[in-house]
C-alpha positions in Angstrom: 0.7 -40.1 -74.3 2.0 -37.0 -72.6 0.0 -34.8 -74.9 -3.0 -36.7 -74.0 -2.2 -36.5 -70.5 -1.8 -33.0 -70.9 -5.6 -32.4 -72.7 -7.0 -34.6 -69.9 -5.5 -32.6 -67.2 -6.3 -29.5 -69.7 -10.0 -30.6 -69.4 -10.2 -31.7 -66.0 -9.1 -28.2 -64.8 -11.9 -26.4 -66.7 -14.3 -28.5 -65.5 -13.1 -27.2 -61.8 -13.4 -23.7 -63.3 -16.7 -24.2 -64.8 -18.2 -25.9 -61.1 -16.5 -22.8 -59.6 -18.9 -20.1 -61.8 -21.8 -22.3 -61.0 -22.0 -24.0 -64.6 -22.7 -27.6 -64.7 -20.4 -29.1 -67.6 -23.2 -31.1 -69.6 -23.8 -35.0 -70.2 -21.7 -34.9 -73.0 -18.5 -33.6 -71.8 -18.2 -35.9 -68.6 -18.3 -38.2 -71.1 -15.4 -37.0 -72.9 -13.4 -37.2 -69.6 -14.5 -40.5 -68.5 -13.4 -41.8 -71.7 -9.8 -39.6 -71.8 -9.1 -41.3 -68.0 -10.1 -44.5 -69.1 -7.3 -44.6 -71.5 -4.9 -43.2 -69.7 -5.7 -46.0 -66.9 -7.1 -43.3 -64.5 -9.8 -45.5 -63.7 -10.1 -43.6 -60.3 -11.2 -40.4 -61.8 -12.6 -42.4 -64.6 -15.1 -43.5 -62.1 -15.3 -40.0 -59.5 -16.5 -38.3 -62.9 -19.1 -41.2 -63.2 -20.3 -39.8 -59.7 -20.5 -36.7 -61.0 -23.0 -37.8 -63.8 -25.0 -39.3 -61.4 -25.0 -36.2 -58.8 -26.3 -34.0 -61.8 -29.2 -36.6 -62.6 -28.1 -38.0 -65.9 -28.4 -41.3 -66.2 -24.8 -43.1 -67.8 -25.2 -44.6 -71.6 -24.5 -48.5 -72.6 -21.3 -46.1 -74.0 -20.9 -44.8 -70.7 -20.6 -48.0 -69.3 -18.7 -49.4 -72.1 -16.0 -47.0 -71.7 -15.4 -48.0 -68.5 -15.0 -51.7 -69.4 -12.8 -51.6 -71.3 -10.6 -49.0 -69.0 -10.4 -51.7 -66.3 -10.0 -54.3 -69.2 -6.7 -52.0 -70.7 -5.3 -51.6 -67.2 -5.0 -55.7 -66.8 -8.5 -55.2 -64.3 -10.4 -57.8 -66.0 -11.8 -59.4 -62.7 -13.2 -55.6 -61.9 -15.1 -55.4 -65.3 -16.5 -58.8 -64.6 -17.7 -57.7 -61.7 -19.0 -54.2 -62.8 -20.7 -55.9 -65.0 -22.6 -57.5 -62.8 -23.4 -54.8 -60.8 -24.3 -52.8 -63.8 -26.8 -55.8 -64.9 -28.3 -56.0 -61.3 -28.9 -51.9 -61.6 -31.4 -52.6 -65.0 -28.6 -51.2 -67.0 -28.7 -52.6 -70.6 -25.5 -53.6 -72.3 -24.5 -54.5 -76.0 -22.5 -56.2 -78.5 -19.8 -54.2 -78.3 -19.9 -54.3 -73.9 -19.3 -58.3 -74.1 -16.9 -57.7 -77.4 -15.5 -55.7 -75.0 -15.3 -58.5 -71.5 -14.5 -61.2 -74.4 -11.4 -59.7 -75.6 -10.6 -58.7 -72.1 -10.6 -62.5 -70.5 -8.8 -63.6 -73.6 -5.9 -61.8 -72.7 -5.3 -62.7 -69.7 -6.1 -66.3 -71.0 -9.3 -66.9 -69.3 -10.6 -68.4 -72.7 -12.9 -70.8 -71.3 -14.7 -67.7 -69.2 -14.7 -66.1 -72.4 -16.4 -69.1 -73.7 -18.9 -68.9 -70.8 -19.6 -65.6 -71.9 -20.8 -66.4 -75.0 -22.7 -68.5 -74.5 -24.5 -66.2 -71.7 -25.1 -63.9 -74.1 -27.2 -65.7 -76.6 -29.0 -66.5 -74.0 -30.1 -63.0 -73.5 -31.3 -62.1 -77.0 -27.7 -60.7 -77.6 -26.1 -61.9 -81.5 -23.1 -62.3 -81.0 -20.7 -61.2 -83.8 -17.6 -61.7 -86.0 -15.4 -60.1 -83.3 -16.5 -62.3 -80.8 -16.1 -65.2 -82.5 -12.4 -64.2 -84.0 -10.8 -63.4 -80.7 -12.0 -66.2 -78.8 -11.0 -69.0 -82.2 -7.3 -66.6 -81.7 -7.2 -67.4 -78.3 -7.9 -71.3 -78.5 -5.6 -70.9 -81.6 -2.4 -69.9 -79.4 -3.5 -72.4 -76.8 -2.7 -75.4 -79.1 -6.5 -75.9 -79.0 -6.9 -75.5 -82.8 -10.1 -78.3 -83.1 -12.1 -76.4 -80.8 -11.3 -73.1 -82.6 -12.3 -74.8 -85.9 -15.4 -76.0 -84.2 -16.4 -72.4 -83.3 -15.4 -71.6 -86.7 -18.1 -73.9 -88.3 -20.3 -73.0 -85.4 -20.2 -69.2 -86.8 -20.3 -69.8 -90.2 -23.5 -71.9 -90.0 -25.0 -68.6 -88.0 -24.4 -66.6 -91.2 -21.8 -65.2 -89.9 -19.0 -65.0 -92.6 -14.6 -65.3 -91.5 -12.9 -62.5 -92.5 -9.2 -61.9 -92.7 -8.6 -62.1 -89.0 -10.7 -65.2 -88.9 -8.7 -67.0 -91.0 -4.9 -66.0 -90.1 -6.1 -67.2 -85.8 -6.6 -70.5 -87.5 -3.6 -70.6 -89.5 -1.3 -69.5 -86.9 -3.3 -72.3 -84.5 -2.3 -75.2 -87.3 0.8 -74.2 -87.5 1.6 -74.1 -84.0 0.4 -77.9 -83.9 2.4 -78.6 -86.9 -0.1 -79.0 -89.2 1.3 -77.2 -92.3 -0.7 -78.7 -94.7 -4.0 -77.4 -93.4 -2.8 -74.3 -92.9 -1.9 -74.3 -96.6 -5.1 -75.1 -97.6 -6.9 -72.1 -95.3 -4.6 -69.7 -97.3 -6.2 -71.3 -100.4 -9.5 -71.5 -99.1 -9.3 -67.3 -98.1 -7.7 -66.7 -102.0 -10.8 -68.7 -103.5 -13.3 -66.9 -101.4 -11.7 -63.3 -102.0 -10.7 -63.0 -98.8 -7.3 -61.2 -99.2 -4.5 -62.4 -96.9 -2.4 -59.6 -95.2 0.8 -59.2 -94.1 0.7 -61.2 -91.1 -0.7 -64.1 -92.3 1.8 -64.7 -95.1 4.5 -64.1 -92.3 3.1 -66.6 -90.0 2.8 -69.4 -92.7 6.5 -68.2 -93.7 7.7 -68.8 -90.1 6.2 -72.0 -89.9 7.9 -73.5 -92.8 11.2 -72.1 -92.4 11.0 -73.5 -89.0 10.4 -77.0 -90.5 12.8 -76.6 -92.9 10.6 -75.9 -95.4 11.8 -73.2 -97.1 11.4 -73.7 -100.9 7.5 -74.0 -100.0 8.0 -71.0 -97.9 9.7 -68.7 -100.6 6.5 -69.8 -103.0 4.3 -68.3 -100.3 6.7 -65.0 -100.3 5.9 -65.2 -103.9 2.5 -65.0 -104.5 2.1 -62.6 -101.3 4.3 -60.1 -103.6 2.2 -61.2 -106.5 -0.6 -60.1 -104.5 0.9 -56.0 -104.4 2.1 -57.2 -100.7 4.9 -55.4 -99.8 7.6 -57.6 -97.8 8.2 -56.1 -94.4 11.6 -56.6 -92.6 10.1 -59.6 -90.4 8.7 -61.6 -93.2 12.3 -61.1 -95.2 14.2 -61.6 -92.1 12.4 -64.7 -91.3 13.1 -66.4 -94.9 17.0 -65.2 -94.3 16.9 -67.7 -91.1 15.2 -70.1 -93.0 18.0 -70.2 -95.1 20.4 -70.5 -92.7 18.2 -73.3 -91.0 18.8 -75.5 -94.2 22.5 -74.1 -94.8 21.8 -72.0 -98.0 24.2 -69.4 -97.0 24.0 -67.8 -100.5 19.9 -67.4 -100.6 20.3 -65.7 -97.2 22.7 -63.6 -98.3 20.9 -62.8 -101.6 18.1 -62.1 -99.4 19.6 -59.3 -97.2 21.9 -57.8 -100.1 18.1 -57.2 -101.8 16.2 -55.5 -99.1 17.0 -52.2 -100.2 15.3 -53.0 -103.9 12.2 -54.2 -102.3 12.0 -51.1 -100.4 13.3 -52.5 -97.1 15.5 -51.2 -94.3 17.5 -53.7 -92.9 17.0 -53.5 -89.0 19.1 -54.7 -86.0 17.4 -58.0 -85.9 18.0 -58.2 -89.8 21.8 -57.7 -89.1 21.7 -60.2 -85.6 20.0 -63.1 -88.2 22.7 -62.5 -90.4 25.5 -62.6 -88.0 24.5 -65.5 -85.7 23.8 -67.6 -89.5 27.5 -66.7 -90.7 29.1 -67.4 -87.2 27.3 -70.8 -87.3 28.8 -71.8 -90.4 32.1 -70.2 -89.1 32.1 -67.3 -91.7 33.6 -65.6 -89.1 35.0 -62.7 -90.5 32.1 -61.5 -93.1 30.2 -61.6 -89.7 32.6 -59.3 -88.3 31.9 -57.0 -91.4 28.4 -56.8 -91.3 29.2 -56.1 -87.6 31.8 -53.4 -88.6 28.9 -51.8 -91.1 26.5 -51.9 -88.3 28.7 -49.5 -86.4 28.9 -47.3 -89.5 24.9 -47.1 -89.8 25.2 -45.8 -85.8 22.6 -49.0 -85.0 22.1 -49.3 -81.5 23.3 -52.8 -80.9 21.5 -55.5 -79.2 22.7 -58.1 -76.5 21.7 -60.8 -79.2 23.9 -59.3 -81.8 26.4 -58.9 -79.2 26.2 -62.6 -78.2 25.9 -64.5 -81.6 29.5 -62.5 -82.7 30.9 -63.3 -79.5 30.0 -67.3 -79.8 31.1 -67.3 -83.6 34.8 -65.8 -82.2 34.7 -68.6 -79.5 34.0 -71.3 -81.5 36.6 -70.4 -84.1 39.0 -70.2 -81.2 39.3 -66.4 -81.6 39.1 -65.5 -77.6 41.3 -62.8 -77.9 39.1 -60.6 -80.1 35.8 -61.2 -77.3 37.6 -59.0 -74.5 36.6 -56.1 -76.9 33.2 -56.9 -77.9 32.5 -57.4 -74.0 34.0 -53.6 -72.9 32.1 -52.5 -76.0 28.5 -53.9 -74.2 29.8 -52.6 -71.0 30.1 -49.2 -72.1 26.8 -49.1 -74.3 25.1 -50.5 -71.6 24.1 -54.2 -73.3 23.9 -56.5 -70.4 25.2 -60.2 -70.8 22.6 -62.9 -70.7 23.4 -66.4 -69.3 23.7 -67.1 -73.2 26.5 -64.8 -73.2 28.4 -66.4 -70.3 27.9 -70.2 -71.6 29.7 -69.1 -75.0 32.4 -67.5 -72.5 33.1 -70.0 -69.9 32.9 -72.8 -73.0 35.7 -71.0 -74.4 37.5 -70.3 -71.6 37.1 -74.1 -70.9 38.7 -75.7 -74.1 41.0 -72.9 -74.1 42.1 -74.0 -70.9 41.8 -71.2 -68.8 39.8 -73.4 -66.7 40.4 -70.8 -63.5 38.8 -67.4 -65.5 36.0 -69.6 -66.5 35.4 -70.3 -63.3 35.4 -66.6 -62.0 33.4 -65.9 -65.0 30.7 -68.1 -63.8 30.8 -66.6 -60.3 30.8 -63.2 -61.5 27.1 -64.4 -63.4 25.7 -65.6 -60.4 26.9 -62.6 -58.5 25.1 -60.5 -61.4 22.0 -62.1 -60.4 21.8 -64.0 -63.9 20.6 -67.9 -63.0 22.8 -70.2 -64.7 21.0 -72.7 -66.8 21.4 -77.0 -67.2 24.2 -75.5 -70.7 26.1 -73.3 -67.8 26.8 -76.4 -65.7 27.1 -79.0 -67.9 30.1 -76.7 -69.5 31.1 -75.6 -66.5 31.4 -80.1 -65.3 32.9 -81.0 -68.5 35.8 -78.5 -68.4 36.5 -79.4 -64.9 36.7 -83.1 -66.0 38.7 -82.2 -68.7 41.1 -79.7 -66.7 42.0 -82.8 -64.0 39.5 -81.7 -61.4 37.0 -84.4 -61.4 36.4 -84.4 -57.6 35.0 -81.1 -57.7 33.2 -81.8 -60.6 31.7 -84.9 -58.5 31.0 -81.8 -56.1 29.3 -79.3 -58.0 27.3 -82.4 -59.6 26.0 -83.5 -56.3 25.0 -80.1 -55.0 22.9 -80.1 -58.2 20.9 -83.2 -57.4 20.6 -82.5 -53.7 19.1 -79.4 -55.2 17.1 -80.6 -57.6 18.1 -79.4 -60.9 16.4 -80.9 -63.3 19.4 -82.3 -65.5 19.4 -83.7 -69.0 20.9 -87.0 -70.4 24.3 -84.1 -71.8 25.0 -83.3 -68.3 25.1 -87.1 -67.1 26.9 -88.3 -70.3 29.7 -85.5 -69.3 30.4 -87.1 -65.6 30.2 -90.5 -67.1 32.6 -89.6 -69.7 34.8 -88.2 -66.8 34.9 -91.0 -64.9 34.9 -93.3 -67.4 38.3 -91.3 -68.3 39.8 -91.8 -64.9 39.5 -95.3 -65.0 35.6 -95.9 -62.1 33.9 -97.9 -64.6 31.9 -98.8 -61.7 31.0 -95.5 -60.4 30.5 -94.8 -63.7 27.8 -97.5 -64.1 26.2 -96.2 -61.0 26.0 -92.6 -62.1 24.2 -94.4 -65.1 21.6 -96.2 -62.6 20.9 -92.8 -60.9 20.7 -91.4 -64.2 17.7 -93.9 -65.6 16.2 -93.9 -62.0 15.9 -90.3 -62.5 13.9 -90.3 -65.7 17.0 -89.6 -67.7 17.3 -91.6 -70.5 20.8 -92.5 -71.9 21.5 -91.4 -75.6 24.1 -93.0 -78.1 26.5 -91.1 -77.1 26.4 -92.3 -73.8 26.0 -95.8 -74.6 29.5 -95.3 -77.0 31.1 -93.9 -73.9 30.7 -96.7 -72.1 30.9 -99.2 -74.4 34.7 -98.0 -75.3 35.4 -97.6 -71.7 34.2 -101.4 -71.3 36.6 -102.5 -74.7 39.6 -100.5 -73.4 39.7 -102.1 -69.7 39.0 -105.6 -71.2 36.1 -106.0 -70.4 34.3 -107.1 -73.1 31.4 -108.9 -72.0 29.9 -106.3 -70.3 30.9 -103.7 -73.3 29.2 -106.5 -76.0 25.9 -106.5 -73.6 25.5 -102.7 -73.9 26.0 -102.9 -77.8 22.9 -105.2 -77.8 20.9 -102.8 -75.6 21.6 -99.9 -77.4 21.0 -101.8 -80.6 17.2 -103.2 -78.7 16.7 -99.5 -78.1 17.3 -98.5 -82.0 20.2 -96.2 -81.1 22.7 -97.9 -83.8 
């Protein structure tokens, strides 16, 4: 960027020269310059050089004009191009394909798709055909909006024009069926590409990859690793580190590691996501130690470290009960400059909690806020159920009731934690009412709530009303 910025500048000041010994730069150099501002979002002098085309007498191109679309359409100006577009169409300008390619693309990302809709249909109203690029960005953009029948519509739409899918065609719609869940179709797409010779890349194997390791599908996703390296694909770190969390997703432990001990042979440099995959799966599965090894060769490799790698180590050591070692790892992300994310914090103050240093979790979670970092429903529901725990149930009944009057928007956890702490200091009835407020909130009670209550019920004799909650959970189908 800085050597661009440099031959712009370069450029621009020899244009200055040449006005200074009376030579007119010609038609095809403003050009150049319009087009260098334009990508360096200059669209100020983009547009003071157009004024200089016009002072001369030339008369700007469709390229011209294109060139300054898509400047305001790179610079996040889409409204502006919109409306130079009208302008430019009001003047008797003519436009092309590659001008509403151009606006399509550009209300797209903002996520305007329905303008971008609008548009083309506009456009074959004026004689314009419009073309595969159209098509594909606005079927990826109803794709990613979960809109995947309307993006198959405009699919068959094009293809009945003559106008055949290509590669990026086909992976929109696979990554739209596989946001709605619909594995099966987006299966039979990759088939469909493979039959017509249409040869999947990179990105489309890792999206259907993803998508199945996600669902827990990962001996169907491995086949699809298979035949992309059958087709001479060569297995980027993303596609491999997305089959290692599969793995871990379905507890395979060994697979991931086989996975990640492999990279090397298939030409692959394990990267600092690769290692944080690796890491948080271990710590998960409380392989605690070869986590800290991996972490110990990271160090070696001089990787710069990540707040996630940071964070999934440091919540493996608190779950093993291994506080002592965090104090380190947090100094360590002080001094490298990692900043702690509220993630970081819950794993903290829920250690701190069941460790019973109730007190320094408590400072801990001031210290967040003071940072700025918003605490989550995870940060307070730990935060409620240590307090419980550690005696101090009335100013758990305090911070619970600031976070109604506030409005937080709590989950059935957080209610099922008060209950449970009332229930333990003996207000069955209070707990009851908390359940009320809970179901008048919208906040449906789970099992373990129901089993909290129901023992509470048994254990103060009360077994009526702990035999009528059995029969509701059971109604419910929660036993």
């Amino acid at each position: 960027m800085l050597v661009s910025t440099n031959k712009t500048m370069f450029l621009a000041r020899r244009l200055r020269q040449m006005e200074f010994t009376g030579i007119d730069p010609d038609f095809f150099t403003l050009n150049i310059l319009v087009n260098c501002f334009c990508h360096l979002g200059q669209m100020a002098f983009a547009f003071s050089v157009v004024g200089k085309i016009l002072k001369l007498g030339h008369h700007p191109t469709t390229i011209t004009l294109n060139t300054l679309m898509k400047g305001l359409c790179l610079k996040g100006e889409v409204k502006k191009a919109l409306n130079f577009h009208d302008e430019v169409l009001a003047q008797g300008f003519r436009l092309d394909e590659i001008s509403y390619g151009t606006l399509i693309n550009g209300v797209c990302k903002i996520g305007e798709t329905r303008a971008a809709i609008r548009l083309l249909r506009m456009i074959e109203r004026r004689a314009i055909k419009p073309n595969l690029i159209m098509y594909s960005t606005i079927i990826d953009s109803l794709s990613k909006d979960n809109l995947v029948t309307e993006a198959c519509d405009l699919y068959s739409e094009m293809v009945v024009k003559g106008i055949s899918p290509d590669v990026v065609t086909y992976t929109s719609l696979i990554c739209g069926f596989c946001i709605v869940g619909q594995l099966n179709k987006a299966i039979g797409l990759l088939n469909e590409m493979v039959s017509k010779s249409i040869d999947p890349d990179i990105y489309t194997y890792s999206i259907l990859i993803d998508a199945l390791c996600k669902e827990g599908k990962v001996k169907e996703a491995r086949n699809v690793f298979a035949v992309m390296v059958k087709a001479c694909l060569k297995p980027d770190v993303i596609v491999c580190s997305t089959l290692m969390d599969g793995y871990f997703i379905v507890n395979e432990v060994n697979s991931a590691k086989h996975v990640f001990y492999t990279l090397t042979q298939m030409g692959v440099t394990p990267d600092v996501h690769c290692y944080s995959i690796m890491i948080h799966g271990l710590c998960k599965i409380k392989m605690v130690d070869d986590a800290m090894n991996l972490f110990k060769e990271m160090h070696q490799k001089s990787m710069v470290l990540d707040t996630v790698t940071y964070t999934s180590l440091i919540a493996g050591l608190c779950k093993s009960g291994r506080i002592s070692y965090v104090w380190d790892l947090i100094d360590q992300m002080h001094d490298t400059g990692q900043p702690l994310d509220v993630i970081t914090y819950n794993n903290l103050i829920d250690a701190l909690c069941k460790n019973g240093h109730l007190d320094k979790a408590i400072e801990f979670f001031n210290k967040m806020k003071n940072q700025g970092i918003q605490p989550n429903v995870y940060t307070f529901t730990i935060l409620l159920d240590g307090l419980c725990k550690g005696g101090k149930l009335k100013n758990a009944q305090e911070v619970f009731l600031d976070l109604l009057t506030k409005g937080y928007c709590l989950n059935a956890k957080t209610y099922t934690v008060m209950i449970n702490g009332l229930c333990k200091e003996g207000l069955l009835d209070e707990a009851l009412a908390l359940w009320s407020k809970m179901e008048d909130n919208g906040c449906i009670p789970d099992a373990v709530t129901f089993e909290i209550m129901i023992r509470a019920f048994f254990e103060e004799d009360e077994n009526d009303k702990a035999e009528k909650l059995l029969y509701e959970m059971i109604a419910r189908g929660l036993l």
